[in-house]
TORZA-967057 format. One line per 8 residues: number of its first residue (from 1); their letters; for each residue x, y, z negated of C-alpha. Coordinates in pm, whole numbers, padded with zeros to 5 digits. Each point is the difference from the previous one (the first is absolute). Example, Ala and Ser with C-alpha at 12.3 -4.5 7.8 and 13.67 -1.06 7.14 Angstrom:
2
1) as) 01230 -00450 -00780  00137 00344 00066
//
This chain:
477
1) xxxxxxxx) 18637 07548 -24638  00323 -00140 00065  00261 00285 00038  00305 -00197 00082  -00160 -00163 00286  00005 00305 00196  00339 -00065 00058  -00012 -00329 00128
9) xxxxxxxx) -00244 -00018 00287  00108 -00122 00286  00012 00148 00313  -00178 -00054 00312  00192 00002 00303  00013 00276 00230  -00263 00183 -00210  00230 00178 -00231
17) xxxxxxxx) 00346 -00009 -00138  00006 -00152 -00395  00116 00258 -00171  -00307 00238 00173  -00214 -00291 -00091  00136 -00005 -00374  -00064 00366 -00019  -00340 00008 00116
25) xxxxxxxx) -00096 -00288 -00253  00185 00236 -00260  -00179 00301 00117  -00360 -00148 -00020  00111 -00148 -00386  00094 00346 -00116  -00304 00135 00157  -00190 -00247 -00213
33) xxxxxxxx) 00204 00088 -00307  -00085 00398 00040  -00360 -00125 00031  -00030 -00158 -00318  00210 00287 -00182  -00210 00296 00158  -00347 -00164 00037  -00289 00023 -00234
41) xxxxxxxx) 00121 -00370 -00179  00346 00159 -00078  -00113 00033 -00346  -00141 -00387 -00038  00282 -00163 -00204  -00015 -00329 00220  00095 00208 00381  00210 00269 -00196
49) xxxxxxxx) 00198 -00286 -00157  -00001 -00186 00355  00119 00290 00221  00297 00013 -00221  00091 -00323 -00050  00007 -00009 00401  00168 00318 00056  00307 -00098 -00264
57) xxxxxxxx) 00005 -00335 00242  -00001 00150 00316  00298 00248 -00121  00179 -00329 -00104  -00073 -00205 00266  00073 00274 00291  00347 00076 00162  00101 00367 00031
65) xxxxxxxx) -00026 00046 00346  -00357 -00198 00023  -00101 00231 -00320  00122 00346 00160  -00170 -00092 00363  00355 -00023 00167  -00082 -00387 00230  -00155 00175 00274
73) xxxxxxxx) -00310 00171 -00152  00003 00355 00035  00225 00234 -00253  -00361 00150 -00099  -00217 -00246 -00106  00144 -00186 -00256  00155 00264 -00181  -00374 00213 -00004
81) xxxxxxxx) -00139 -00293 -00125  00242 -00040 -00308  -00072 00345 -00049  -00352 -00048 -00062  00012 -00276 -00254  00255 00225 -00184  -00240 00282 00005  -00263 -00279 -00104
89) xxxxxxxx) 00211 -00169 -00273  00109 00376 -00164  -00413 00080 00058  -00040 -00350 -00174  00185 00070 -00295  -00140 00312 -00054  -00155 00115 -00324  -00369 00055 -00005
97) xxxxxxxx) -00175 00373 -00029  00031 00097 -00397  -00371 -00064 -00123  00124 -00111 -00394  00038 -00358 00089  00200 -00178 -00306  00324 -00167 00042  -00159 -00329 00155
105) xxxxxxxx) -00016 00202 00358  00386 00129 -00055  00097 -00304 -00126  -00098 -00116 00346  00130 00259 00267  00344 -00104 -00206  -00030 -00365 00116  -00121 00154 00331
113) xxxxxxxx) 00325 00185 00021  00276 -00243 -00136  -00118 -00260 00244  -00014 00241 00304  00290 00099 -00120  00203 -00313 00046  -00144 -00035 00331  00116 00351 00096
121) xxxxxxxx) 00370 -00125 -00114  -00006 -00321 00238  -00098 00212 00267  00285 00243 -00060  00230 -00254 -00081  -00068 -00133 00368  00051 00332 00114  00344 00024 -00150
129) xxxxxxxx) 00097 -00323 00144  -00090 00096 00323  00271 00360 00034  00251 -00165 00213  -00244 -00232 00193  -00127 00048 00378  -00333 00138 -00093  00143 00335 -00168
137) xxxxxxxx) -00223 00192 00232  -00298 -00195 -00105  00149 -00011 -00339  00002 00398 -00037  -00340 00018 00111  -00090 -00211 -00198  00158 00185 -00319  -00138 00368 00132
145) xxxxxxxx) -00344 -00153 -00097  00061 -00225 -00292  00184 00294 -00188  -00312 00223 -00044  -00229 -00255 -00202  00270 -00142 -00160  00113 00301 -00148  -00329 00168 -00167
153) xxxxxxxx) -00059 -00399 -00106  00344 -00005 -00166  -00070 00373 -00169  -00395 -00089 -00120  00132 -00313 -00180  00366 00093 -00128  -00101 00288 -00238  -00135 -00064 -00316
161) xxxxxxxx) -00397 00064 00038  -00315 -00161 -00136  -00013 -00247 00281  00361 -00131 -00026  00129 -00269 -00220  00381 -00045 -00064  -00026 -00292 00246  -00143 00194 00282
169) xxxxxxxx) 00262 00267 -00094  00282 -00162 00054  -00113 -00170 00329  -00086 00344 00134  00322 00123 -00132  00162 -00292 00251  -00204 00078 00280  00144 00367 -00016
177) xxxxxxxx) 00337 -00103 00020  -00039 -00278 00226  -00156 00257 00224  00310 00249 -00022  00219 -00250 00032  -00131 -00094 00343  -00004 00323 00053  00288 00071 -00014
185) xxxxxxxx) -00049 00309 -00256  00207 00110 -00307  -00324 00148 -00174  -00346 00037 -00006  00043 00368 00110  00235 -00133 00322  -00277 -00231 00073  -00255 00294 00027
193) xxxxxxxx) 00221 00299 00119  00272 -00214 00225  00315 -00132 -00073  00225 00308 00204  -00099 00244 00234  -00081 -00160 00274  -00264 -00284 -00142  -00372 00151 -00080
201) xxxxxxxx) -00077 -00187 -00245  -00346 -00155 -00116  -00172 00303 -00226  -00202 00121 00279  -00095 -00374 00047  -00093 -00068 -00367  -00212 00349 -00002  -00195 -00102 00298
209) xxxxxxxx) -00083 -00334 -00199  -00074 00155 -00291  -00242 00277 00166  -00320 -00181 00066  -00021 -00053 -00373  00133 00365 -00111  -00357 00244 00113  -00259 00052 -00231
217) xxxxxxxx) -00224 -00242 00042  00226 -00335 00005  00309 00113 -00229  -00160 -00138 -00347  -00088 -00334 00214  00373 -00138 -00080  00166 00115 -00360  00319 -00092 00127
225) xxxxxxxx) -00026 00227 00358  00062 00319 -00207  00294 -00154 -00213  00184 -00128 00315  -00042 00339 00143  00104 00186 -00318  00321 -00221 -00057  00096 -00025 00402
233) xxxxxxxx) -00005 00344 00021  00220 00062 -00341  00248 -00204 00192  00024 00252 00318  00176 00359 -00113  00171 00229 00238  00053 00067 00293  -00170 -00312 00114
241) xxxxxxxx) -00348 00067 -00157  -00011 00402 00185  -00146 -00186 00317  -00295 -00190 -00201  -00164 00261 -00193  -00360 00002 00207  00005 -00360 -00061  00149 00017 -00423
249) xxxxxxxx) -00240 00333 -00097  -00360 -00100 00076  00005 -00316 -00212  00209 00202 -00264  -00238 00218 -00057  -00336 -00232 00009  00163 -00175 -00295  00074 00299 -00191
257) xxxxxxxx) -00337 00125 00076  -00170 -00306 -00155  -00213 -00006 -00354  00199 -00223 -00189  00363 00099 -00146  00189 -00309 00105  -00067 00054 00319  00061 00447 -00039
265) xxxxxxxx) 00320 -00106 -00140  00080 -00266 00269  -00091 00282 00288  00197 00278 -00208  00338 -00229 -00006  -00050 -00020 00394  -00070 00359 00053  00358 00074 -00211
273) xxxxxxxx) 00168 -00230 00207  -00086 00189 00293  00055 00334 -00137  00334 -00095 -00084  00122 -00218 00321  -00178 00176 00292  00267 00223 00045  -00264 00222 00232
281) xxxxxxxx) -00248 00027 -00290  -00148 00247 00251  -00190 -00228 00182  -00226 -00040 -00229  -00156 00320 00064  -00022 -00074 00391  -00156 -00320 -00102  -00227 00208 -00274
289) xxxxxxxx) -00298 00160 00231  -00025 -00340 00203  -00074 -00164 -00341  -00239 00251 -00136  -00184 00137 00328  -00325 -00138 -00146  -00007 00240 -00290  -00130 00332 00052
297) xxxxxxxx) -00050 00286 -00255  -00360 00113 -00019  00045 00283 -00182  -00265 -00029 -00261  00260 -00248 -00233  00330 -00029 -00095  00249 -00111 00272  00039 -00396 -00003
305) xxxxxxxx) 00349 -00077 -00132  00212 -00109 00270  00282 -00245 00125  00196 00310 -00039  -00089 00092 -00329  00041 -00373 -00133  00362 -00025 00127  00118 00300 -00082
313) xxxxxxxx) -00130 -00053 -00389  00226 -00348 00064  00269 00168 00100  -00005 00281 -00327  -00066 -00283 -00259  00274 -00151 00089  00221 00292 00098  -00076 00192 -00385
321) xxxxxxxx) 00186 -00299 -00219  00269 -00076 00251  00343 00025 -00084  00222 -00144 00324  00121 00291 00230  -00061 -00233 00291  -00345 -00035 -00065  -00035 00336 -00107
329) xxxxxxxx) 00133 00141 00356  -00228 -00276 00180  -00290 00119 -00180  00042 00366 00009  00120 00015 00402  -00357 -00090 00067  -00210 00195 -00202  -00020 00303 00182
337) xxxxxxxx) -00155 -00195 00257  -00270 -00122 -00184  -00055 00349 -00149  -00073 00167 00365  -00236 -00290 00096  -00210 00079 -00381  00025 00389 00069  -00288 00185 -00250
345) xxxxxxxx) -00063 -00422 -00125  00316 -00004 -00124  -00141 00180 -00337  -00138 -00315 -00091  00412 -00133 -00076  00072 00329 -00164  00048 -00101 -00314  00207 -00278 00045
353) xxxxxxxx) 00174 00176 00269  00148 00263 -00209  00123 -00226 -00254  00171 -00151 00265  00151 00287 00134  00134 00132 -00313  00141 -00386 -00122  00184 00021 00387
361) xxxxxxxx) 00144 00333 -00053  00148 -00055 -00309  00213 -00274 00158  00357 00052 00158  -00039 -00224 00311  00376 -00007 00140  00172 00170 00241  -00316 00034 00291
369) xxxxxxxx) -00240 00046 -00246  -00252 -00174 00230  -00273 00000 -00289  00002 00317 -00157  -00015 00179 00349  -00304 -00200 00125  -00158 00052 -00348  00023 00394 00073
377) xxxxxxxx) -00141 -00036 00326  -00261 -00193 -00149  -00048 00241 -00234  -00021 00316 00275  -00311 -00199 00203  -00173 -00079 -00355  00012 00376 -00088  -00070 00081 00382
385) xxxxxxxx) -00334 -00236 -00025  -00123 00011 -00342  00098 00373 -00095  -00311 00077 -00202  00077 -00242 -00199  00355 00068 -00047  00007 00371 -00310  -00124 -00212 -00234
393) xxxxxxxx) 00329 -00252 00048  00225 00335 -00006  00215 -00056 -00281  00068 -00340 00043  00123 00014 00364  00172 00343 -00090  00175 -00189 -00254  00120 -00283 00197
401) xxxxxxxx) 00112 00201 00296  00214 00258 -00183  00190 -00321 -00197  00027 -00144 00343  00156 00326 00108  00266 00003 -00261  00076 -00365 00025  00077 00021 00338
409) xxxxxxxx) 00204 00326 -00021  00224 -00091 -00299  00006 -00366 00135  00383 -00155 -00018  -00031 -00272 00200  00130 -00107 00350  -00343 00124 00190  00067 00180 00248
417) xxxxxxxx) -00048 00368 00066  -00243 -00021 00242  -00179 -00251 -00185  -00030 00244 -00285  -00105 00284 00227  -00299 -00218 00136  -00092 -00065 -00380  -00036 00385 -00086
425) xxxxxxxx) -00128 00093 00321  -00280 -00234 -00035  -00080 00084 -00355  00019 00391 00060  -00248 -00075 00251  -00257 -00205 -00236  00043 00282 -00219  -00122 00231 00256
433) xxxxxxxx) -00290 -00184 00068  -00079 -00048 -00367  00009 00364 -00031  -00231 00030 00273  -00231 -00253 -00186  -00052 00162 -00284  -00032 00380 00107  00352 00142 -00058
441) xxxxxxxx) 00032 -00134 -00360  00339 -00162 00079  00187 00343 00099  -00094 00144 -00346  00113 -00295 -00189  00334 -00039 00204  00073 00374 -00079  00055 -00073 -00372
449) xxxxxxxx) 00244 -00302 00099  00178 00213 00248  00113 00273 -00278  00234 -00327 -00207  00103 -00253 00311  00337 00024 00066  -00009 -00287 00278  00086 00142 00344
457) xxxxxxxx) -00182 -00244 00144  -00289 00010 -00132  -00058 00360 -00029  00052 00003 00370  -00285 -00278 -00004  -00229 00166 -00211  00027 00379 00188  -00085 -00146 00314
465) xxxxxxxx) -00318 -00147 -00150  -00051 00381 -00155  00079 00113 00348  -00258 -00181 00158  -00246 00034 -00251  00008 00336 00042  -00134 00039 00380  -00213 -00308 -00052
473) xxxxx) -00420 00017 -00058  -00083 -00125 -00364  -00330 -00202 00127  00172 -00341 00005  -00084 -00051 00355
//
C-alpha cells in the first residue's frame, strides 16, 4: 500500500471537489490501517510491522486539514476514524494476560510500545501544528477522541513495570507530555479534573475507557488496566473526585478483594485515597446496599463480612497510627456514620475501635476540637449498640473519660467556652451511658472521686451523671 498516494489522486470533474476526493482516499487507507492493527493478523510480525510503517507515512505525508477531515468531508468522520486506530494502536501495545511468560513476551510489548509510541507523537505533533489553522473545529474533535487512548497508552508504558524497558519509558514519558502540551494542561491532574471551573475535564472520559476492563471477569486480562486506574485516580483529590465515587469504589474494592497481596495492597492505596479526598465519605454507605444486595444472612452462619465492615477496618488501621490533625478530623467526622450503618455488627471493630477512641481522646485537637467531639459521639452509638459488651471495658473508658474531663476543664488555651462546654457535655453524657452499661457500677466508683476533686467543673460533670444514674434502670437497655 502506498500511503502518500492518497493525497495525490486526481480529481474527476464535476464528481467531487479534490480535497473531498483526497479525504475519501485517506479515509479508506486508515480504514485499512485499523484493519491490519485490530484483525486476527495484528500479531503476524510482517502486517503488524506494515500497518505501522504506513500509518507513520500517512501522518507524514498528510496536511492538517486533509488529516483532521476539514476539505469538505464531514467534521465526524475523520476524526471517529482516528479515534479508532488510537484505541487500536493503545489495544496494540497492550501487555498480554499474566500467565508466567519470561521476559521474551515483555521484552516485546516494550518494542510494541516505543514504536506506537513515536507514532502517537507524529500524530500529536500534527495536532499541535494545526491550533491556529482553519480546521480547529475538526481539530478539537479530533483531540476529544485521540486524548482517551493516548493517555492510558502513555500511563501503561511510562511507569516502571515488567513489560517496560527504559526505551519504552522514556517514549511513553514523551507521549504524556506531548499530550498535555496540546492540551493545553499544566498537570496530569488539570488534564483529568479541568484546567478552571468552567472546563470538565477528561476523568469521567478515561473511567469510561478504562471500565470494560475493570469487572470481574476481564480486569486480570490487561496487568496494566489496574495500574492506570490506581495511579489516574492518585492524581484526582478533592473536591473534584466527590462527583466520581460510583465510578472510583467498585473497582477499588475488587482489587482489594483479590487473593494475592500486590494486588490487596494496590486496592487498599485506592480505597485510602478515597477515604481521604471524597470529602462526602458518606456516600459510600448510599452506594453500600446497591453493592451488596446479593448477600443475604441465612441465619444458620455467621454474617458475611461486608463492604461496610471492610472499609470501616480501612479507615481504623489507618486512623490508630496517625499523627496529622487534618487527617485525624477527616477520619473521625465520618465514623459515626459508618458506626449507625454496622449497628449490633459493629462488635466485630470493637477492639480496634476502643483503642482508637482512647489514642483520639488523649489528643488536644485545637480550638473546634472537630476530632475529639466526633470521637465521643462515636463512642455514645458504640455503647448504645454493643452495650453487653461494654462492663467488661469499664475501667478503661472510665479512665479515659474522667482525664478527658479534667483536660478540658483546666485547659489554658484559646478554645473557646462553648467549645469546652460541648467537650464536657458530651463526655458527662458517655459517662451516663457507661453507667447504664454496666448496672450502676459507675455511680459507686465516682462517689469515692467526688469526696477529693476540687475542680468545679468537673464535679458539676460528674453529679449530673450521679443525678441521672439515680432515676435510671440498671439493665443496660
Amino acid at each position: 500500500m502506498e500511503p502518500h498516494g492518497c493525497r495525490e489522486c486526481p480529481s474527476r470533474e464535476g464528481s467531487s471537489l479534490p480535497g473531498e476526493r483526497a479525504s475519501s482516499d485517506l479515509g479508506q487507507a486508515l480504514s485499512q490501517i485499523l484493519h491490519h492493527l485490530s484483525g486476527l493478523d495484528s500479531r503476524r510480525g510482517k502486517a503488524r510491522n506494515a500497518a505501522l510503517q504506513d500509518l507513520s507515512a500517512l501522518i507524514e505525508a498528510t496536511e492538517g486539514d486533509e488529516l483532521f477531515g476539514g476539505s469538505g468531508t464531514s467534521l465526524r468522520g475523520m476524526p471517529e476514524m482516528l479515534g479508532q486506530v488510537a484505541k487500536a494502536l493503545e489495544k496494540y501495545a497492550a501487555p498480554p494476560k499474566e500467565q508466567g511468560g519470561g521476559s521474551d513476551a515483555h521484552s516485546e510489548v516494550a518494542e510494541k510500545a516505543a514504536a506506537v509510541g513515536l507514532l502517537f507523537l507524529k500524530l500529536l505533533r500534527k495536532v499541535g501544528a494545526a491550533e491556529n489553522s482553519l480546521v480547529c473545529p475538526a481539530r478539537k474533535a479530533c483531540l476529544r477522541l485521540l486524548a482517551g487512548p493516548i493517555y492510558i497508552f502513555a500511563v501503561s508504558h511510562s511507569l516502571e513495570q515488567a513489560w517496560t524497558s527504559p526505551r519504552s519509558q522514556d517514549v511513553a514519558g514523551q507521549v504524556l507530555a506531548l499530550l498535555l502540551q496540546v492540551t493545553e494542561c499544566a498537570s496530569v491532574a488539570g488534564f483529568l479534573h479541568g484546567e478552571n471551573e468552567d472546563e470538565k475535564g477528561r476523568f469521567t472520559l478515561i473511567m469510561g475507557l478504562l471500565k470494560p476492563d475493570l469487572n470481574k471477569e476481564t480486569w486480570k486480562n490487561n496487568p496494566a488496566t489496574k495500574h492506570v486506574f490506581s495511579w489516574t485516580l492518585q492524581q484526582v483529590t478533592r473536591p473534584w473526585l466527590n462527583q466520581h465515587l460510583e465510578r472510583i469504589l467498585p473497582p477499588s474494592l475488587l482489587i482489594s478483594d483479590d487473593y494475592q497481596t500486590e494486588n490487596k495492597i494496590l486496592g487498599v492505596h485506592c480505597l485510602h485515597h478515597i477515604v481521604l479526598n471524597v470529602a462526602v465519605l458518606l456516600c459510600l454507605l448510599d452506594l453500600f446496599p446497591v453493592l451488596e444486595k446479593g448477600l443475604h444472612w441465612k441465619g444458620d452462619a455467621a454474617r458475611p463480612t461486608t463492604h461496610c465492615d471492610e472499609v470501616l477496618q480501612l479507615i481504623l488501621t489507618h486512623m490508630e497510627p496517625e499523627h496529622r490533625l487534618l487527617l485525624r478530623r477527616t477520619y473521625a467526622r465520618n465514623l459515626p456514620a459508618f458506626v449507625k450503618r454496622l449497628g449490633i455488627l459493629t462488635v466485630r471493630h470493637l477492639k480496634r475501635l476502643q483503642r482508637v477512641i482512647i489514642g483520639y481522646l488523649e489528643v488536644y485537637d485545637g480550638p473546634e476540637e472537630e476530632a475529639r467531639l466526633k470521637i465521643l459521639e462515636t463512642l455514645k452509638l458504640l455503647m448504645q449498640y454493643t452495650w453487653p459488651r461494654v462492663s467488661c471495658r469499664l475501667v478503661v473508658l472510665l479512665k479515659a473519660l474522667l482525664k478527658l474531663l479534667c483536660d478540658v476543664a483546666r485547659d489554658p488555651s484559646l478554645t473557646p467556652e462553648p467549645i469546652k462546654s460541648a467537650l464536657l457535655e458530651e463526655a458527662t453524657d458517655c459517662l451516663i451511658l457507661l453507667d447504664h452499661c454496666s448496672q450502676g457500677r459507675v455511680k459507686g466508683l465516682l462517689a469515692k472521686i467526688l469526696q477529693s476533686c476540687e475542680d468545679s467543673k468537673v464535679v458539676t460533670c460528674l453529679r449530673k451523671v450521679q443525678q441521672a444514674s439515680e432515676g435510671a434502670p440498671g439493665d443496660g437497655t
